[in-house]
N, C-alpha and C positions, 0 to 999 in steps of 0.2 A: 496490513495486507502481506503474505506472503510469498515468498518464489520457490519455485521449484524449477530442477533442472529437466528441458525440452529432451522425451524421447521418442524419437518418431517413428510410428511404424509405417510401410509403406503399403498399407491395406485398408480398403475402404470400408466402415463398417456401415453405412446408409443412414447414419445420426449423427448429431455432433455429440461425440462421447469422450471423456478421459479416464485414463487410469492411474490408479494409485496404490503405492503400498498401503499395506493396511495399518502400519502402525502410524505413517504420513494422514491417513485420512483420519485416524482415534485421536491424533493429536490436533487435528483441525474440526475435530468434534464431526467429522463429515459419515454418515450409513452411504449405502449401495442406495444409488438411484438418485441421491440429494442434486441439485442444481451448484452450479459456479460458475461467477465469474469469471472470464479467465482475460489478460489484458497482454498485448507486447504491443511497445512503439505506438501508443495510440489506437491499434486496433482491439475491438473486443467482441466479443460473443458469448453465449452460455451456454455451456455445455454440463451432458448428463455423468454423473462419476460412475465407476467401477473401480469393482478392486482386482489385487494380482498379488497372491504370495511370493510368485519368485521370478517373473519377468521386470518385476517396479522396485528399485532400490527406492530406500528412504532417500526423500530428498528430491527424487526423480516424480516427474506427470509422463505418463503416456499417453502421445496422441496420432488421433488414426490417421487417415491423411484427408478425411476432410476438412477435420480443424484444423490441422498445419498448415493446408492451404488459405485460411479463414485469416489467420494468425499470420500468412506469411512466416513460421516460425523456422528455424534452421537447427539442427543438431549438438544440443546441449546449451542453447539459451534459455536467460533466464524468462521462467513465465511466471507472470502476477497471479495469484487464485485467491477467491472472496467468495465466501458463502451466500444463496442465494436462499431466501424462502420458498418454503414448496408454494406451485402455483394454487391459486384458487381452483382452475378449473379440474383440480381433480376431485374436488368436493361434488365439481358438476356432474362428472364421469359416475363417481359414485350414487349418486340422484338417479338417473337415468338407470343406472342396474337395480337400485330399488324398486325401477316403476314409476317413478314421480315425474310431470311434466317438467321439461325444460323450459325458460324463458328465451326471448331473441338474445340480450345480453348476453345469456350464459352460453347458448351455442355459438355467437360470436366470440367469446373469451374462448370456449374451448380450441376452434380452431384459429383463433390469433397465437394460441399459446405450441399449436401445429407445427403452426409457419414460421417462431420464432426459437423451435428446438427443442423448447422447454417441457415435453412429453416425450415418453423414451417408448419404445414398438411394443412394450408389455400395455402400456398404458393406455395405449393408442385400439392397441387388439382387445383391452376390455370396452372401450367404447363402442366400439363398433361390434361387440357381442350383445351389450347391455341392447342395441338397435335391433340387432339379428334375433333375440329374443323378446323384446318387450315392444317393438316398431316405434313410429314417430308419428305425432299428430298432422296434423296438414298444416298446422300451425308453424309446428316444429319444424317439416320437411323444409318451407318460406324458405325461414329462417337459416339454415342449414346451404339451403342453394345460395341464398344470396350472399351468406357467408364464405364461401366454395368460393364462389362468382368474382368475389373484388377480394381474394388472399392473392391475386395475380394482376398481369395487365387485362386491358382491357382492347381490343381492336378499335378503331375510331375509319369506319366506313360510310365514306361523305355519300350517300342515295337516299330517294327517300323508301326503296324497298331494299330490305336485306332477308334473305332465306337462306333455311338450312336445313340438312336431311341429316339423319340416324338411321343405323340398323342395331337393334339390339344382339343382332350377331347371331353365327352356333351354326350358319351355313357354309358348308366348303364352296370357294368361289362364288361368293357374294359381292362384285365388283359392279353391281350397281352405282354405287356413287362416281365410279369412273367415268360410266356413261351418264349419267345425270348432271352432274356440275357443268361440263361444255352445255348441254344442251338445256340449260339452262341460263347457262351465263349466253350463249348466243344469241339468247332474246332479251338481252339488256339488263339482266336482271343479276344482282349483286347477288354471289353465294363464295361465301370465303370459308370453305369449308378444312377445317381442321381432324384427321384421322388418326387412326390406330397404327400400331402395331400389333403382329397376331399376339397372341397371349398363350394358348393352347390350340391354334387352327395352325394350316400348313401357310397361311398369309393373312395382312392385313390390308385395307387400303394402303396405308402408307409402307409397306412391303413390295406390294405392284407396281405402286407409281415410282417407287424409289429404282426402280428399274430404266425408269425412263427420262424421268429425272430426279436432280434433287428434291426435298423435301425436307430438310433440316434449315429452314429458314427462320430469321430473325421476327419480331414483329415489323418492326419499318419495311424488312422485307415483302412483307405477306400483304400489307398497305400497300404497296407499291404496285404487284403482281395484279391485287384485285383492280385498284386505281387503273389499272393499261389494259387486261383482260376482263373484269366482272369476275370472274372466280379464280382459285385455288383448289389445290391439294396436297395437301403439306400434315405434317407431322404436329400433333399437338404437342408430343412427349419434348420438342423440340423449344417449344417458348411458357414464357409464365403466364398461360390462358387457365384461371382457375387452378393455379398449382397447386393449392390443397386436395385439389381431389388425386392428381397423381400420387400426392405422399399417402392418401387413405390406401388408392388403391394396389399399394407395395406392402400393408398390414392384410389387406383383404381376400388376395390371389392367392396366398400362400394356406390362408387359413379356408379357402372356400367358400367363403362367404358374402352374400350377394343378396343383402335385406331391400326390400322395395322401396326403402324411404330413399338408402344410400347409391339404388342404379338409378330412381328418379333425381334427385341432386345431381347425380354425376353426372348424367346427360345433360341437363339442360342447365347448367350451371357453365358449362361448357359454351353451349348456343347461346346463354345471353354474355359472356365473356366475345363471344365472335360478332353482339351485335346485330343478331338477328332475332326480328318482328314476328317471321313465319314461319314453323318448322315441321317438318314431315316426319312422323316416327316410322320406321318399317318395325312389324313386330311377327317375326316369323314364326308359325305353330306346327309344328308335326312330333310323330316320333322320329325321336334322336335330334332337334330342335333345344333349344334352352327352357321354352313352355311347349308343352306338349298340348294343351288342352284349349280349347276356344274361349269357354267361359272365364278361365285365368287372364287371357292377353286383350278378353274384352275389359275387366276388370284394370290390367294395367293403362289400358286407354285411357278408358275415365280418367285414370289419377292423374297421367300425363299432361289429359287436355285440363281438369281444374287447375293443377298446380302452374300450367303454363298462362290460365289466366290470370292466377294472383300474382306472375311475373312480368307481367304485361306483354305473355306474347301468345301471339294463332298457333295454336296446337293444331293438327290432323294427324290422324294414326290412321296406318292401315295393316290390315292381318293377311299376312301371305302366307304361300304354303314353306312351310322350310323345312317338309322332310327330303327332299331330297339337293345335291350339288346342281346349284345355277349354272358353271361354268362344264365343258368335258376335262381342260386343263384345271386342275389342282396345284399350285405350288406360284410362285411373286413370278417369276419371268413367263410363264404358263401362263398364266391368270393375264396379266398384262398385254399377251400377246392375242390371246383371243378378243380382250377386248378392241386393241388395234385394227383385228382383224374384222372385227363385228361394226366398227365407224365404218374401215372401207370398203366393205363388200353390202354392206346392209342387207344381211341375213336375218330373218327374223326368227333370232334364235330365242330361250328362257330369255337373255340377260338385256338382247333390245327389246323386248313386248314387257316385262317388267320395268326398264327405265322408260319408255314412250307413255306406259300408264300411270308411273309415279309423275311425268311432267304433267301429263292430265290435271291429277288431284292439284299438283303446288299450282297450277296457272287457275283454276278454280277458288282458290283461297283468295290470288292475289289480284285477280282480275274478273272473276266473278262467271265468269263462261264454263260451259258445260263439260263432263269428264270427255266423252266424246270431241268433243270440238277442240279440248287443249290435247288429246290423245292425236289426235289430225294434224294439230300442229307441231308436234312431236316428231310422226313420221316423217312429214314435210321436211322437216330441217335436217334430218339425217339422209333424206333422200336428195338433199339439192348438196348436200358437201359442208354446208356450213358447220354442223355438230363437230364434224372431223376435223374442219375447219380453225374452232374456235379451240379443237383439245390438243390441237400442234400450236396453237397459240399460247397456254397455258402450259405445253411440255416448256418452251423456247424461254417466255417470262421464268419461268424455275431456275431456268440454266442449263436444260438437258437439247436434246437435237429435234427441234420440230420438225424436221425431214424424217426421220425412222419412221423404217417398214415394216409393218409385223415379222416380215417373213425375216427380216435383219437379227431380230431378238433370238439372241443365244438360249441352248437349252444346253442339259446336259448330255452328253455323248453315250453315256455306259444307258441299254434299256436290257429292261426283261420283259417279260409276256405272260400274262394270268390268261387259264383258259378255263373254261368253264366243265367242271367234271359232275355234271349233271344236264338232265333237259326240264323246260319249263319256263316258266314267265317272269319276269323280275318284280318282283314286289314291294323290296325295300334296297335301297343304298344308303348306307350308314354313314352320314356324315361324321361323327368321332372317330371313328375305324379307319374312314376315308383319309381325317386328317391326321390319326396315328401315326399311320403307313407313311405320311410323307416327311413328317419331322423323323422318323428315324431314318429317311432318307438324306435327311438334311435342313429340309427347309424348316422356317425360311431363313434365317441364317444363310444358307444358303442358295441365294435367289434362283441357280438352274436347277434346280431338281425339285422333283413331285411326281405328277401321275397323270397321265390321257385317259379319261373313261373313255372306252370303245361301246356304251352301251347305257341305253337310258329306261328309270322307271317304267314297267307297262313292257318291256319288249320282250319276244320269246328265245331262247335260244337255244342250242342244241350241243352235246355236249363235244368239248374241244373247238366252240366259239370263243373266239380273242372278250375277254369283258375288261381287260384295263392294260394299259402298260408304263410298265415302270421307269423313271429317268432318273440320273442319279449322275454324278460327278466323282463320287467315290466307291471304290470295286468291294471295300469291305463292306461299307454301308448296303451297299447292293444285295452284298450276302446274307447280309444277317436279316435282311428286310425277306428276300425269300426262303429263311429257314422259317419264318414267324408267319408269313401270309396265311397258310393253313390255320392258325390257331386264329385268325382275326376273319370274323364273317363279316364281309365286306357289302357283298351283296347276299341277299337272299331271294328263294327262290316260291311261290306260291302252292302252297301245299292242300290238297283233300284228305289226304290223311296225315294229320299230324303226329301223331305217336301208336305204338303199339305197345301194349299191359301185359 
């Protein structure tokens, strides 16, 4: 076994990777991309090689600072290094881009091999291409969740009902689940629901709620939270629930790709990591939506609901409209505040007639009563206090202040004002546009800034009516977001004549 002298860099490269001269690595018989042992003091891991013509002296290992961290390693100790054999599953990787089925073994080796390093983000982005082109049987898909499902912990929620909701996303202010988790957990029923972060939206669930409380909680944590309240809302990114799919899904954002075998794993790979029996899909359709077309998100249904029976759990899907923004606030402190606002005023805005109808269907699943009759029971509870009741319960369990008032929640100070330089009826509001506009505002990064629509789907206006206003924490930001607004159609407006030849 060999050593080589520890140099560490203090950047994170998202693998465990080392480097090495090149003439260190010819002498150790080692190519680009080979596996190693690497050992100090008893600790070990494997990691993927690279080379370096003139940052790596002979002699010297470069390691990023995941592995140093791994290693505990210190500056210029000695490190052990042992050549590893390439992994099988890349024979499997290779299979799959031929076309050829995969076995349950071999997609469990593939993603063992995942979650123990031993695949480098080339390797990882031909897998998930060879899916994005060739799909996966339903066999394969099983296989693939249940693999997903136990690469992490697992929740352990003592009830005999446990439920869980999804949005497959792509709606500005989509904080459904806000409202749905209290008013669900209010009526005894276990939902430990685990959320996002936006990705490409101006928020996520766990954006909003991070406003109000924490959401970076442990597992025992999250046991604990649901064990005193019935639910949560917490941060998946936060604990090992299915952490393979987090590592997929850091190869698959960047490269755009989003194959049906790999969003059905990832969702419900997730829900049976959380433990739950029941699960609700929302799958929003419009333009400027993730699926545009009905017969596609009927299509995604079915899959949803077979594959959630070969996992043993109650699928329902429902298909809402998702061309346009749920909420008038866009941006995490926005978005949170309305909902705040929507428990204690019980306004029956989009976001409470959307959660009162999604409690319908889940008490329908789990109890057998009519969408009507669990929709009844829905308003009920939001009209007696209790919904509101149970989501200052669930702020407080987190850690955050079960007293807060909507009106308390900060926003950003600096605004501006879109007006409308036309007359006519609104026809479309673009959600990517919508959430363009707020991430170079800032959010959500940063939680007070986004956008007030002053104006919904369907209404008319006349020109130099207010149609949005801008909130923003920084004065450049501000600026550069109103040199750009013109070039971004945000709203549009319903036309008889659409062009002239």
């Amino acid at each position: 076994m060999t050593q080589l002298k520890a140099k560490i860099f203090e950047v994170e490269q998202g693998q465990n990777e080392c480097v090495l001269n090149n003439l260190t690595a010819a002498s150790l018989g080692l190519s680009i991309y080979d596996r190693v042992h690497l050992t100090l003091r008893g600790r070990q891991i494997v990691a993927i090689v690279d080379f370096s013509h003139h940052f790596i002296a002979e002699g010297e290992i470069g390691l990023f600072e995941e592995v140093a961290k791994l290693l505990d390693a210190k500056q210029g100790e000695l490190i052990s290094i042992e050549s590893l054999q390439r992994p099988l599953s890349l024979d499997y990787i290779k299979k799959k881009l031929d076309n050829k089925m995969l076995s349950q073994k071999e997609i469990h080796s593939i993603i063992s091999d995942l979650m123990a390093e031993n695949l480098s983000s080339t390797e990882l982005a031909a897998f998930i291409t060879a899916i994005y082109i060739n799909g996966l049987s339903m066999d394969e898909t099983i296989a693939l969740t249940n693999a997903i499902a136990q690469s992490g912990d697992m929740l352990k929620v003592d009830h005999t009902i446990v439920v869980s909701e999804h949005s497959i996303g792509g709606v500005a202010g989509d904080r459904v689940s806000m409202m749905l988790v209290p008013l669900i957990a209010s009526l005894g029923i276990r939902i430990p629901k685990t959320a996002a972060r936006a990705i490409s939206s101006a928020s996520g669930t766990s954006d909003s709620m991070e406003v109000l409380c924490p959401v970076t909680l442990t597992v025992p944590q999250i046991e604990a939270v649901v064990q005193k309240t019935n639910g949560c809302l917490v941060w998946g990114g936060a604990v090992r629930l299915a952490s393979a799919d987090d590592k997929l899904i850091r190869i698959r954002n960047p490269l755009h790709l989003d194959p049906k075998s790999l969003l059905l794993s990832s969702i419900l790979a997730k829900k049976k990591a959380e433990g739950a029996q029941y699960v609700l899909i929302d799958i929003p359709v419009g333009r400027g939506a993730k699926i545009e077309r009905i017969d596609e998100a009927k299509s995604l249904a079915r899959d949803f609901e077979s594959l959630g029976m070969s996992l043993g759990m109650t699928i329902k899907c429902l298909i809402s409209d998702g061309s346009s923004p749920i909420t008038s606030g866009i941006g995490p402190a926005l978005e949170a505040r309305e909902v705040l606002a929507t428990f204690e005023t019980n306004e029956h805005n989009m976001l409470y007639e959307k959660a009162c109808q999604m409690l319908g269907i889940v008490l329908h699943m789990v109890r057998g009563i009519t969408y009507q009759e669990g929709y009844n029971i829905a308003v009920a509870q939001m009209q007696s206090g209790k919904a509101l009741q149970k989501f200052r319960e669930i702020i407080g369990a987190q850690g955050g202040n079960p007293n807060i008032k909507s009106s308390e929640i900060e926003i950003g100070k600096l605004r501006a004002k879109i007006f409308s330089d036309e007359r006519g009826k609104i026809s479309h509001m673009d959600n990517k546009a919508i959430s363009r506009i707020c991430r170079m505002l800032g959010a959500p990064s940063d939680k007070k800034a986004g956008m007030i629509l002053k104006v919904h789907k369907g209404q008319s206006v006349e020109v130099g009516d207010e149609l949005a206003e801008l909130v923003a924490t920084s004065q450049t930001k501000l600026d550069f977001v109103l040199a750009n607004v013109p070039k971004t159609r945000i709203f549009e407006l319903e036309k008889i004549i659409i062009d002239l030849v």
